[in-house]
FIKOL-445523 format. One record per residue: residue in three letters; x negated, y, z negated of N, C-alpha, C, O in turn. Coordinates in steps of 0.001 Angstrom, whole numbers, plus 500000, padded with zeros to 6 digits. Example, Ala and Ser with C-alpha at 12.3 -4.5 7.8 and 13.67 -1.06 7.14 Angstrom:
FIKOL-445523
ALA486810494310492200487700495500492200486800496700492200485764496681491535
SER487150497750492920486330498940492860487100500030492130486591501138491961
***
This chain:
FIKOL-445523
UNK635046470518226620633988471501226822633508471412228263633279470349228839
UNK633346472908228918632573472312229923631044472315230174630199472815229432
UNK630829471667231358628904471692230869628154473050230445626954473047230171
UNK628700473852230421627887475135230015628342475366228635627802476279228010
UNK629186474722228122629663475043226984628372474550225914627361473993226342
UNK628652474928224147627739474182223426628348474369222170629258475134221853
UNK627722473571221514628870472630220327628247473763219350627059473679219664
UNK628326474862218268628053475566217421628096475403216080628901474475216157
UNK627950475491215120628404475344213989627632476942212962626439477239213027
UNK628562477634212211627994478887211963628240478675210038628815477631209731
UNK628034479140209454627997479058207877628081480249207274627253481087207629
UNK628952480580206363629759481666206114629734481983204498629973481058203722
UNK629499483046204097629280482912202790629688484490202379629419485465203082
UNK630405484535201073630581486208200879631010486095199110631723485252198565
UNK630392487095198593630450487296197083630978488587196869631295488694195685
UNK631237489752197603631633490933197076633159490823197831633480489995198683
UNK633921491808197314635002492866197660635884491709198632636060491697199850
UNK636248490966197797637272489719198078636338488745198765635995489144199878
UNK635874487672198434634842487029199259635717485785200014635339485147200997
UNK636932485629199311637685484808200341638743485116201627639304484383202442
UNK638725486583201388639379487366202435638257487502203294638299487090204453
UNK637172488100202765636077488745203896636342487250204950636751487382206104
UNK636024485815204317636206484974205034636728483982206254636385483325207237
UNK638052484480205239639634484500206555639187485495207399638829485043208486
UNK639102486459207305639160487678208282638137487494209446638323487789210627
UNK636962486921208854635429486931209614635556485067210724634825484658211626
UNK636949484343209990637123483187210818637826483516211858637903482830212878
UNK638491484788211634640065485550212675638630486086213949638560485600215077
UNK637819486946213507636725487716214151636117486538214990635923486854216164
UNK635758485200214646634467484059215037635773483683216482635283483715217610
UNK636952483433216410637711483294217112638073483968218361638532483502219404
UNK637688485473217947638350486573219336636704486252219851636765486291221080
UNK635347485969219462634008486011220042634353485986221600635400485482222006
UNK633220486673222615633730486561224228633282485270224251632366484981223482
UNK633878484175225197632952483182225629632619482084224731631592481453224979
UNK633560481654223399633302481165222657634927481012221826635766481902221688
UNK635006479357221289636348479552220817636124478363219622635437477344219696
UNK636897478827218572636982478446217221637707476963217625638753476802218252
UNK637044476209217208637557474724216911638673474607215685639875474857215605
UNK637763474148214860638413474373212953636572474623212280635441474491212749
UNK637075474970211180636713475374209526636801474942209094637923474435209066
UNK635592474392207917636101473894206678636742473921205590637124475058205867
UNK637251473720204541638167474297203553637041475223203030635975474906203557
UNK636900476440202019636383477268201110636221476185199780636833475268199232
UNK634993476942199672634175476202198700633492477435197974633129478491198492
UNK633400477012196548632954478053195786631619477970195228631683477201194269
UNK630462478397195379628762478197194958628469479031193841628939480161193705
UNK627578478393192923627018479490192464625410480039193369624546479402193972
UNK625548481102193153624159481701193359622994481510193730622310481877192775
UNK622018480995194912620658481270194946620076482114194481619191481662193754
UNK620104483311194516619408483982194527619634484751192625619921484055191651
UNK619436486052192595619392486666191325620911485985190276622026486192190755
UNK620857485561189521621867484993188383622842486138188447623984485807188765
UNK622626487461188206623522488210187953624967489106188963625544490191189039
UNK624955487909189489625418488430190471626889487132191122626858485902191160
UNK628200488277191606629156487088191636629209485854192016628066485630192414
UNK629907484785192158629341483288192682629931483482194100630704484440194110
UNK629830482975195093629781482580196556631107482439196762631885482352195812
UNK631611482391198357632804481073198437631749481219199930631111482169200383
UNK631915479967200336631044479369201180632270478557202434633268477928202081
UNK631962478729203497632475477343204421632073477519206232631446478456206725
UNK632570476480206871631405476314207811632506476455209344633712476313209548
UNK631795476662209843633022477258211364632564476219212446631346476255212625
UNK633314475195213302632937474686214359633335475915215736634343476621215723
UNK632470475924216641632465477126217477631967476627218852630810476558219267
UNK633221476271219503632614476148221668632188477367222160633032478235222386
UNK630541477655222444630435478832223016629850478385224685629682477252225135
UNK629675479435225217628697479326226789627564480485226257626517480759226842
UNK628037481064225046627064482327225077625590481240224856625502480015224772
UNK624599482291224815623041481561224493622860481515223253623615482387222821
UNK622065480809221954621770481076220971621824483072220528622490483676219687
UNK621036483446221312620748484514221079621529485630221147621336486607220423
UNK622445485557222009623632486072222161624826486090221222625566487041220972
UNK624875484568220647626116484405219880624931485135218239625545485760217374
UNK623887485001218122623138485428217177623632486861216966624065487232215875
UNK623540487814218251624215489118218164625472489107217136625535489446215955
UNK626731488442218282627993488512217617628111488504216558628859489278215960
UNK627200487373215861627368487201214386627133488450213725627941489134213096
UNK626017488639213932625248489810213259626299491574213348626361492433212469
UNK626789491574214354628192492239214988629133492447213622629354493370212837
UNK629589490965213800630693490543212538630275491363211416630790492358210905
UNK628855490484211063628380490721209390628778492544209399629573493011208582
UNK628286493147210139628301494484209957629524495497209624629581496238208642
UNK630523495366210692631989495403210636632391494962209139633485495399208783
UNK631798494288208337632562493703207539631607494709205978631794494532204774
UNK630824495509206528629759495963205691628710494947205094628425494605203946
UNK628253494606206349626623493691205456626026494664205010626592495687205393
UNK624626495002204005623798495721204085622664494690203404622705494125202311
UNK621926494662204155620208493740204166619471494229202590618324494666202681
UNK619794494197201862618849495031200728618294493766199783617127494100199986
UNK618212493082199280617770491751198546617622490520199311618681490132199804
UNK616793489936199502617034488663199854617485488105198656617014488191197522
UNK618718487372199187619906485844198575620505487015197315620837486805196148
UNK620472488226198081621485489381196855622416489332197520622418488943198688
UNK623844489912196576624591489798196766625741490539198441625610491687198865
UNK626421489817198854626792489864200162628005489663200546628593488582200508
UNK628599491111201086630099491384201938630543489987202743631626489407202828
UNK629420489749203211629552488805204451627747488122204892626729488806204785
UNK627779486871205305626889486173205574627077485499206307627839484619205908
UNK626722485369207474626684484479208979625321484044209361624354484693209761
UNK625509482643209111624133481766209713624324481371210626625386480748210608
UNK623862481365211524623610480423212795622942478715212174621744478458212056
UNK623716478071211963623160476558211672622772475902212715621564475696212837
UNK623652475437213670623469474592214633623700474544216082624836474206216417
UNK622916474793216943623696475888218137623067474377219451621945474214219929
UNK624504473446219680624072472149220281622867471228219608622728471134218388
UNK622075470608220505620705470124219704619283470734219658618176470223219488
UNK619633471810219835618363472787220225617861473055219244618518473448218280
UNK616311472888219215615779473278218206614859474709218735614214474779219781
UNK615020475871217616614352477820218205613699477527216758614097477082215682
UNK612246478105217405611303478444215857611018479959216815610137480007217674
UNK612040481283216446611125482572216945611428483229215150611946482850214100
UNK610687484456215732610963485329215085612404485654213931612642485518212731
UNK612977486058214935614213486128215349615617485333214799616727485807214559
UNK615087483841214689616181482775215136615278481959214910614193481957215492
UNK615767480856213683615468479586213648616545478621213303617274478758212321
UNK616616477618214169617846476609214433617177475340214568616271475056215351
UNK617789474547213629618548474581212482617864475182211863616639475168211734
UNK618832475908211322619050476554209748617718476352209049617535475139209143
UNK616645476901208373615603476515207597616619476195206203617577476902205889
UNK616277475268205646617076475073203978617742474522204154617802473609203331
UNK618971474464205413620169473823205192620368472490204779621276471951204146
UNK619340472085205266619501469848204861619173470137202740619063469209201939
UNK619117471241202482619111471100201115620187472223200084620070472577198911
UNK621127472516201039621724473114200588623077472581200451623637472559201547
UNK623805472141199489624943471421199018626155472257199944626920471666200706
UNK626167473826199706627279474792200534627116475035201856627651476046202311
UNK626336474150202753626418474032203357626475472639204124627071472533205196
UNK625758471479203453625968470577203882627500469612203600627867468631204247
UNK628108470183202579629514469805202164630579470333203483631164469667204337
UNK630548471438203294631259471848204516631184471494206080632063471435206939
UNK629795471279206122629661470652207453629640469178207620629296468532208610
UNK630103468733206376630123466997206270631687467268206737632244466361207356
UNK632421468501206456634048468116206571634003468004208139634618467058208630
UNK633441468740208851633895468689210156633180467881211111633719467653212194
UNK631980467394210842631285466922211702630478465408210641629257465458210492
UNK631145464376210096630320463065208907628958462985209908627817463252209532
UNK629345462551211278628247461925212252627148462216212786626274461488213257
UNK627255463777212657626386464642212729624720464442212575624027464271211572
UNK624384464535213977622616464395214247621901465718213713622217466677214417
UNK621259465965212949620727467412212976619646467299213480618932466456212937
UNK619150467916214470618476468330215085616831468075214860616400469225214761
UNK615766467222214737614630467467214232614651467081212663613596466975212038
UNK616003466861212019615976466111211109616412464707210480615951464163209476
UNK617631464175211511617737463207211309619375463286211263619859464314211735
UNK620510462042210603621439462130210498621700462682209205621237462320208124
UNK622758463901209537623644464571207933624039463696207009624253464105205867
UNK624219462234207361625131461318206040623802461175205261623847461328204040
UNK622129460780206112621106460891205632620909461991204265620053461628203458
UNK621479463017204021621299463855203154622155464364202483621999465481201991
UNK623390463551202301624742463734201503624852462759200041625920462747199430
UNK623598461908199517624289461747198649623650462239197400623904461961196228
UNK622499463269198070621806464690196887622693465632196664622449466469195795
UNK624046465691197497624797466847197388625873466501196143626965466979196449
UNK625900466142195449626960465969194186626411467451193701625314467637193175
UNK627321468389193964626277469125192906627293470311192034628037471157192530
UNK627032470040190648627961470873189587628292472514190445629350473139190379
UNK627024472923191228626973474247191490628401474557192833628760475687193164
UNK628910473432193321629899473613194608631091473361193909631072472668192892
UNK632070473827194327633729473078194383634454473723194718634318474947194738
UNK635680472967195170636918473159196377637595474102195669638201473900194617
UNK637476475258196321638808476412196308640330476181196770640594475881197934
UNK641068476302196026642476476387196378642844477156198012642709478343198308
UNK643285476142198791643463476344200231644063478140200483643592478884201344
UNK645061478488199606645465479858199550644961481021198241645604481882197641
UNK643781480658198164643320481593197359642819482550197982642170482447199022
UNK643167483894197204642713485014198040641352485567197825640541485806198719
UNK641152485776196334639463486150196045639062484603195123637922484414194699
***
């Protein structure tokens, strides 16, 4: 990396209209980003639901990402992606084409509007902290402490490993 570069980590989640394709496709997209280049991914992981019960279960996984862009910038791209891929904002934790979090953008901690990094929830969220245990065990989070610190609440019936070539 060079010094302008910054270590990223983004969290990926999709329940409609192939949710493990939207995935592949949206890791192909995190890759072409300007100014920013795909490390690895975690394997796909399958969640059930936060939000309303009635609704399909998740596949979830987590993107390591070298950018120079700014938080706010790569915040765009994402948001870019989600769209292209048909996000539409209508429920909170309803169901979703595509979902791009900004988790971890270097050690910076943003409380705006806008953008909060880290992730609000994430140190309690199993689909996300599983996946980001694959790529990063050592991992400082930011204002919270070390990730192994909060891995051994994550056993949780609601996650498990998708078949590496599964399509939905």
């Amino acid at each position: 990396m060079s010094a302008a570069d910054v270590l990223a980590f983004v969290g990926l989640g999709s329940n409609l209209d192939g949710p493990a394709g939207q995935l592949r496709r949206a890791l192909l997209e995190l890759a072409d980003l300007p100014h920013t280049r795909l490390i690895r991914h975690s394997p796909l992981y399958g969640s059930t639901p936060l939000g309303p019960p009635d609704q399909p279960d998740y596949v979830n996984a987590v993107a390591m990402l070298q950018t120079s862009l700014d938080a706010r910038s790569l915040l765009d791209q994402l948001l870019a992606v989600e769209q292209r891929h048909g996000r539409e904002r209508a429920d909170r934790w309803g169901p979703r084409t595509l979902d791009l979090d900004l988790l971890l953008y270097g050690d910076e901690q943003i409380d705006s509007p806008r953008l909060q990094v880290p992730h609000p929830q994430m140190h309690r969220r199993a689909f996300v902290l599983v996946p980001l245990h694959d790529l990063a065990p050592d991992l400082e989070l930011p204002g919270l402490g070390p990730l192994l610190d909060y891995m051994p609440d994550m056993r949780d019936p609601g996650l498990w490993t998708l078949p590496a070539l599964q399509d939905d």
